[in-house]
C-alpha positions in Angstrom: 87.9 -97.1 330.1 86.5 -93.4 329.3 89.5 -93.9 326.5 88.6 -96.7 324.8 85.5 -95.8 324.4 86.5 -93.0 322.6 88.6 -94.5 319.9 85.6 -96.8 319.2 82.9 -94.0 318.8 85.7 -92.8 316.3 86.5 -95.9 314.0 82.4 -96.9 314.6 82.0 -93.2 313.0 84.6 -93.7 310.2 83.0 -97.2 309.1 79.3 -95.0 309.1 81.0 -92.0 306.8 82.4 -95.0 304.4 79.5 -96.7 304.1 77.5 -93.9 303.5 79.4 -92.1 300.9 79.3 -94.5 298.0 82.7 -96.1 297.8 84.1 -92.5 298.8 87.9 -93.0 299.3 88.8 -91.3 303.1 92.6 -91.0 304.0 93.0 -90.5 307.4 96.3 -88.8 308.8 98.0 -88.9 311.8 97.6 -86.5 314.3 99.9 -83.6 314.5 100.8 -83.9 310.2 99.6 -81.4 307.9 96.5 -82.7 305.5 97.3 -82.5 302.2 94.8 -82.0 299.7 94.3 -84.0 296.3 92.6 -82.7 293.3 91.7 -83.6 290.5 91.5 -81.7 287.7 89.8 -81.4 284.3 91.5 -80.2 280.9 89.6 -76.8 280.2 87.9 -76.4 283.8 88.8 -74.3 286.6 87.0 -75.2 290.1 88.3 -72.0 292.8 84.7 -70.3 292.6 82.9 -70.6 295.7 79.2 -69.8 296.0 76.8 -69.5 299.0 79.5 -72.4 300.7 79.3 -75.0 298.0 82.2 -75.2 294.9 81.0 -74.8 292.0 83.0 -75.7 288.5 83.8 -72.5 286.4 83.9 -74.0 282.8 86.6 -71.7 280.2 86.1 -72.1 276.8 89.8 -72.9 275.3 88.4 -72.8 272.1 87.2 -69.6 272.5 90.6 -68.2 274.3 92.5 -69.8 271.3 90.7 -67.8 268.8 90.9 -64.8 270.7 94.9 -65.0 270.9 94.4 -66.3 266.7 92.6 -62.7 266.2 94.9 -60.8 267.7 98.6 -62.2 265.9 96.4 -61.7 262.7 95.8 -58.5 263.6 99.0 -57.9 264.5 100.8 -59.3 260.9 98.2 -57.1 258.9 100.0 -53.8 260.6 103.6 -55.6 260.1 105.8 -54.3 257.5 105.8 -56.8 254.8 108.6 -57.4 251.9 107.9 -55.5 248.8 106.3 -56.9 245.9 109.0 -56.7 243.0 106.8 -57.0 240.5 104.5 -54.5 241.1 104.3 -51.2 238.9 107.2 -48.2 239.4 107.5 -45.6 238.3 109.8 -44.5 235.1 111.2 -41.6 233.1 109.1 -40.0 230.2 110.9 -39.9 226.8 111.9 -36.4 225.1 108.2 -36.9 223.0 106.5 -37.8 226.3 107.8 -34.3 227.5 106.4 -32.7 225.0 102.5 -33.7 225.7 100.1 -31.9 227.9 96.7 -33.9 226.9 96.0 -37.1 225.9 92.2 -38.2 224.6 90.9 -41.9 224.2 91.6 -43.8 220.8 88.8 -45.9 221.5 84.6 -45.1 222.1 85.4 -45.2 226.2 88.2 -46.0 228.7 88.4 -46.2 232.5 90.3 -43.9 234.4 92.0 -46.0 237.0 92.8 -44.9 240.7 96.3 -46.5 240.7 98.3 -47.9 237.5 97.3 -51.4 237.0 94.5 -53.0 235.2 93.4 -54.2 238.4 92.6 -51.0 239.9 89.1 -49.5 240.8 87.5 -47.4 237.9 87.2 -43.7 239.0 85.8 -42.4 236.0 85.4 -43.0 232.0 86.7 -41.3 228.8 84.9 -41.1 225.8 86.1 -40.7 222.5 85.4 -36.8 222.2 87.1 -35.9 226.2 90.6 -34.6 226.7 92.4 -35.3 229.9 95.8 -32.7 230.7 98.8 -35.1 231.1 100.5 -34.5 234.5 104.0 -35.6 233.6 103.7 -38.9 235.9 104.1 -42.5 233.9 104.5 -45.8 235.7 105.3 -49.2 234.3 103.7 -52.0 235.0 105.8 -55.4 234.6 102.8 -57.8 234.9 101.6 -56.9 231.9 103.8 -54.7 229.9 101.8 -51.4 230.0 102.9 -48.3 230.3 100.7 -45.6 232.3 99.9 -42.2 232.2 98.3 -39.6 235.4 96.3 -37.3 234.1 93.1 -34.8 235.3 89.8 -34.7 234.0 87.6 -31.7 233.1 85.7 -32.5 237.0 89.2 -32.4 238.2 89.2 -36.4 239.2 93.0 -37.5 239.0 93.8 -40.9 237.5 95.8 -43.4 235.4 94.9 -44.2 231.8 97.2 -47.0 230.2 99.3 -45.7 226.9 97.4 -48.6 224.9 94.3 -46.7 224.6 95.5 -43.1 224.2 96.8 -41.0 221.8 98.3 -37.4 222.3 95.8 -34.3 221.2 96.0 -30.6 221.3 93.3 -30.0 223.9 91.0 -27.8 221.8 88.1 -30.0 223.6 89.4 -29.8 226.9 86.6 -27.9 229.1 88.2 -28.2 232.6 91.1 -26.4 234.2 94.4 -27.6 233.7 95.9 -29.3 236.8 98.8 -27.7 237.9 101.3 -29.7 239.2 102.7 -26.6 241.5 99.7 -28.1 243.8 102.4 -30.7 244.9 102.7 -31.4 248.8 105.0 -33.5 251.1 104.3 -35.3 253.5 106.4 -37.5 256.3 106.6 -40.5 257.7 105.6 -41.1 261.4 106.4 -44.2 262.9 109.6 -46.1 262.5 108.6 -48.1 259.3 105.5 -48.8 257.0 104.2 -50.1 253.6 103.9 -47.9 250.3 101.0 -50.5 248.8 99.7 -50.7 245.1 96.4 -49.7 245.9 94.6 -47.9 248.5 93.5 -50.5 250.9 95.2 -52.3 253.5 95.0 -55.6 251.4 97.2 -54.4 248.9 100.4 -55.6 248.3 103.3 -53.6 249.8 105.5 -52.1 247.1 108.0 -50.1 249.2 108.9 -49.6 252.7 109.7 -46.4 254.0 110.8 -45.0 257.4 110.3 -42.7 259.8 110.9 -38.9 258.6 111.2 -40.0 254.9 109.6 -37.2 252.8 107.1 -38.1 250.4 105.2 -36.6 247.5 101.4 -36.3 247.3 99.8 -34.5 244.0 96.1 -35.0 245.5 94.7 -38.2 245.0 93.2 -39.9 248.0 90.7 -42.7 248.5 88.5 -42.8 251.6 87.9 -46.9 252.7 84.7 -46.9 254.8 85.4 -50.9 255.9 88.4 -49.7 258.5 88.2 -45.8 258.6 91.5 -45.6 256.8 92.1 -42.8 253.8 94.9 -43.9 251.4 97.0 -40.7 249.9 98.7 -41.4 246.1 102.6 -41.0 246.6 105.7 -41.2 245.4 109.2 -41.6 247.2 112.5 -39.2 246.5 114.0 -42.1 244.5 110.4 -42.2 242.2 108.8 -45.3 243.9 104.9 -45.1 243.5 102.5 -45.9 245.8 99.1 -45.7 248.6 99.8 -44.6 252.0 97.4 -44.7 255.2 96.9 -41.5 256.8 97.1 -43.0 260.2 100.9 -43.4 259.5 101.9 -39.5 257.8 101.7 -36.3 259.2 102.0 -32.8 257.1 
């Protein structure tokens, strides 16, 4: 008798639970088999944080995580060796008149003196008319636009490029500053496996060469600080006379 009474407390406590749990669905299992547990679970939420005994949903932004990863391969491709671009300026031999010159002054009232050789390239200083600049014996060619460029020091010693359209050869009775020797020439080499030689001094540039690790290049002074990513660019030039920016992060001396 004790028995079925028993059984009827529990089926008489089942029906109460039902009814009180708003159409809650209860699966009951035999005695003696393992419960198994069903959950239900929503896209982007993650529900295995427990706090002071009840659950409580942890929601993850995907978005967020997605941009995160998006960053990061971005990041990544900007330090990747990319493909050279052909048609950027290289450098070429001076003729037997070429060899001759050691200063070359404006044929116009001003003209920019140009941190790499390309129209494109940041002003680092002007010419006038009357100034004299000593020709360092360094002359690129640019094939997007047919000009020819010269490297040459001012009297303030500022090293630059001045295109062969707008100078004309002179015999430096004006010239006030110190001639730029080019016996100041240093080497430097590469340190990690590969990286890009780019046309200007910024990690936006396009890559014009790649070189490799302990390839010797030339550096003749000119360097460009970029306060946006802490990087300084060096001005160089490859055995085989390819011309170029370089970080520091990726040389030693």
């Amino acid at each position: 008798m004790m028995k079925g009474q028993k059984v009827f407390a529990i089926l008489l406590g089942a029906t109460v639970v039902l009814s009180g749990c708003g159409g809650i669905e209860i699966t009951i299992k035999e005695e003696g088999k393992s419960q198994e547990l069903q959950e239900t679970t929503k896209p982007g939420v993650q529900s295995d944080v427990v706090q002071s005994g009840e659950q409580v949903e942890l929601v993850v932004d995907s978005k967020s995580e997605a941009q995160t990863e998006v960053n990061k391969v971005q990041e990544d491709m900007a330090q990747a060796v990319e493909k050279p671009k052909e048609e950027a300026s290289y450098a070429v031999a001076e003729t037997s008149a070429e060899q001759s010159i050691d200063y070359l002054k404006p044929t116009s009232s001003e003209i920019n003196l140009r941190v790499a050789p390309s129209i494109n390239a940041r002003s680092v200083g002007i010419l006038y008319q009357d100034d004299e600049a000593v020709y360092l014996h360094r002359k690129n060619f640019d094939p997007t636009d047919g000009r020819t460029w010269y490297q040459v020091s001012i009297s303030d010693g500022s090293i630059g490029w001045v295109s062969s359209k707008v100078v004309k050869q002179s015999d430096g009775r004006y010239y006030e500053g110190i001639a730029y020797s080019i016996s100041k020439a240093q080497f430097m080499t590469v340190s990690v496996a590969h990286a890009n030689m780019r046309d200007i001094p910024s990690i936006n540039g396009s890559a014009v060469a790649v070189v490799d690790k302990g390839d010797q290049l030339e550096h003749w002074g000119g360097s460009v600080y970029d306060p946006s990513d802490g990087r300084t660019w060096y001005e160089v030039w490859t055995r085989d006379g390819k011309y170029g920016w370089i970080s520091g992060k990726v040389i030693t001396w």
